[in-house]
Structure formats: structure tokens, C-alpha cells
C-alpha positions in Angstrom: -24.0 32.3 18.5 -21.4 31.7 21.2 -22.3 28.6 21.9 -21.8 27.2 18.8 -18.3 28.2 18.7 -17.4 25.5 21.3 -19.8 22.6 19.6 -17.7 23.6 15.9 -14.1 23.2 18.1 -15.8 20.1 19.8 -16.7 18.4 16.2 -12.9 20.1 14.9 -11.0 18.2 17.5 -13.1 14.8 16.7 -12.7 15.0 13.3 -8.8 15.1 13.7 -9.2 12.4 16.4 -10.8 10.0 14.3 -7.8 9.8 11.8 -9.2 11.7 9.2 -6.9 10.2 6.2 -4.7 12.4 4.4 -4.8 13.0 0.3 -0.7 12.4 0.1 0.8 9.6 -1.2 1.3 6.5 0.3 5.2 5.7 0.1 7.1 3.2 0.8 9.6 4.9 3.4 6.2 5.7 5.3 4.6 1.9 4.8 7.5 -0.2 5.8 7.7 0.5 9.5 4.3 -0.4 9.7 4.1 -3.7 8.0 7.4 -4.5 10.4 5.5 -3.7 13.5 2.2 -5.6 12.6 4.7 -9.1 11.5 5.5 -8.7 8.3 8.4 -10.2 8.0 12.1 -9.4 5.7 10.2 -6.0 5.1 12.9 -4.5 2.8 13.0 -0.8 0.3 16.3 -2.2 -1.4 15.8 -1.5 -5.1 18.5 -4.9 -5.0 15.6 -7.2 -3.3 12.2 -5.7 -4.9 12.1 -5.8 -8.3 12.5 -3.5 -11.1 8.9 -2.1 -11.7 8.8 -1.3 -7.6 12.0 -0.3 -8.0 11.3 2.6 -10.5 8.3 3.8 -8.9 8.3 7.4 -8.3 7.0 6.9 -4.4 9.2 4.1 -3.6 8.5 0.3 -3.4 8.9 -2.6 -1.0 8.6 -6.3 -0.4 7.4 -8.0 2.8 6.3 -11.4 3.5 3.4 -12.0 5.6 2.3 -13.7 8.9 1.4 -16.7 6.1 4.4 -16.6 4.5 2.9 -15.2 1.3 5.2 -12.4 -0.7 3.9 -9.0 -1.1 5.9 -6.3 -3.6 4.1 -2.7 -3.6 5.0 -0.1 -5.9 4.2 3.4 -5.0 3.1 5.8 -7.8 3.5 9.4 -8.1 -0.5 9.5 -8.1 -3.8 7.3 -8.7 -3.5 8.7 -12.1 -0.4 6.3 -12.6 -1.9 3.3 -11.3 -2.8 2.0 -14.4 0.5 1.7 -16.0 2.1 0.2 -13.3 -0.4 -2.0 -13.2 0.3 -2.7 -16.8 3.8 -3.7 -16.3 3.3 -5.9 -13.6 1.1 -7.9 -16.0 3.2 -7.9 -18.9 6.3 -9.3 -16.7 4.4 -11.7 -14.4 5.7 -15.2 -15.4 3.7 -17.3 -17.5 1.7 -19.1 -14.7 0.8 -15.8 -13.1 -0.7 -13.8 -15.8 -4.5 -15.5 -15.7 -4.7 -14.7 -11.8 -3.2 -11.5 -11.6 -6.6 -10.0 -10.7 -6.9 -12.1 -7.7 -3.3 -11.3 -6.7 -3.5 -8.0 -7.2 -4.8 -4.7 -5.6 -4.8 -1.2 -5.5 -5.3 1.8 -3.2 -5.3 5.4 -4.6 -1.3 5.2 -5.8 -0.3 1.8 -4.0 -0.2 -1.1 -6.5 0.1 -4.2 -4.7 0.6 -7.7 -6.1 0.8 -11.2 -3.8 2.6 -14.2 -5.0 -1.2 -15.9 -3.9 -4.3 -14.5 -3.1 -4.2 -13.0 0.3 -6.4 -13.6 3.0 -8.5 -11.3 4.0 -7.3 -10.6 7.4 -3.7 -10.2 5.6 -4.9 -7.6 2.7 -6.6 -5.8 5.3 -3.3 -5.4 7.5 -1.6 -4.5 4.6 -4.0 -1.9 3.0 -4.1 -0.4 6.7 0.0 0.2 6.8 -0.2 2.1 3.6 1.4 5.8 4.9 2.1 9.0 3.0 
């Protein structure tokens, strides 16, 4: 028995190593920093610069361009719950020549809704989706 109690630490402390991710929710405060550091650039929270629907979002939301140049706006719901309405809205105001590709422009993770001005690339969307902080 007493030498499981240093294997259960041992597994404990790897576990918490590892990054074991958290269940808050991403904000923007927490994501911007990030996206700055990995190139994003004119990485801004300004309600002025993103947009109303990011604006209004109860986690915050943000716009950054990327290493390609292409514009990213996240808005950052209360929950995973909310995602759906705020997904919603960005469809209902996309302009007239984005509303047949918003489903390649845009993504989700748990409360983060994110929408591109063009499809990212993969390498991008993954950098993004890996900045998204509580």
C-alpha cells in the first residue's frame, strides 16, 4: 500500500504537467496576449475596433490579423450553451457575399466563436484555437 502512494503523486504531478485544460471560459483578456506573441498582428479588445456582436459578448471579444494577413474577430460567450446564438448573429449580419461560406469561415471551441474574413489555413486555425485562454 505504501508504495502506491508515491506512483498516485507520480501520475498527480504528470497529469498537471501535461496541461490538463481547464473547464473556464476562454476570454478575450486571456486570448489576446497569446495571439500577440505567436504574430498575430493589430491584436486589439477595443469594443471601437471589433464589432458589435464581439463587442457585446459576455467573455469579451477581439480582432487579430494573421501571419497571412487574413482577419480574425472572436466573440467569447458566457458558456458553450450560448454559442449558438452568437453564432446566429454573425450570420444574420455577414454581408451579402459572406453568408453562403460562413461555415467555412467559421468555428467554434466550447464558448469561443470565431469567424475569418477567408477560410484559414490550417496551420493558422490551429494557432489560433491553441491561444484560446480562460
Amino acid at each position: 500500500m505504501l508504495r502506491l502512494v508515491p506512483l498516485v503523486a507520480l501520475v498527480g504531478l504528470l497529469a498537471v504537467g501535461c496541461g490538463v485544460r481547464t473547464s473556464k471560459p476562454y476570454t478575450a483578456e486571456g486570448t489576446a496576449p497569446c495571439l500577440r506573441e505567436k504574430g498575430f498582428a493589430s491584436v486589439s479588445t477595443s469594443p471601437a475596433k471589433i464589432g458589435f456582436i464581439a463587442s457585446v459578448a459576455a467573455n469579451g471579444g477581439l480582432v487579430a490579423t494573421g501571419t497571412s494577413g487574413n482577419k480574425l474577430t472572436i466573440a467569447f460567450t458566457d458558456s458553450a450553451d450560448d454559442v449558438s446564438d452568437t453564432q446566429d448573429s454573425f450570420k444574420r449580419f455577414a454581408p451579402p457575399g459572406y453568408k453562403s461560406h460562413m461555415g467555412d469561415i467559421m468555428q467554434t471551441d466550447r464558448n469561443a466563436v470565431m469567424v475569418w474574413t477567408v477560410t484559414p489555413d490550417s496551420q493558422e486555425l490551429d494557432t489560433a484555437k491553441r491561444c484560446l485562454q480562460p
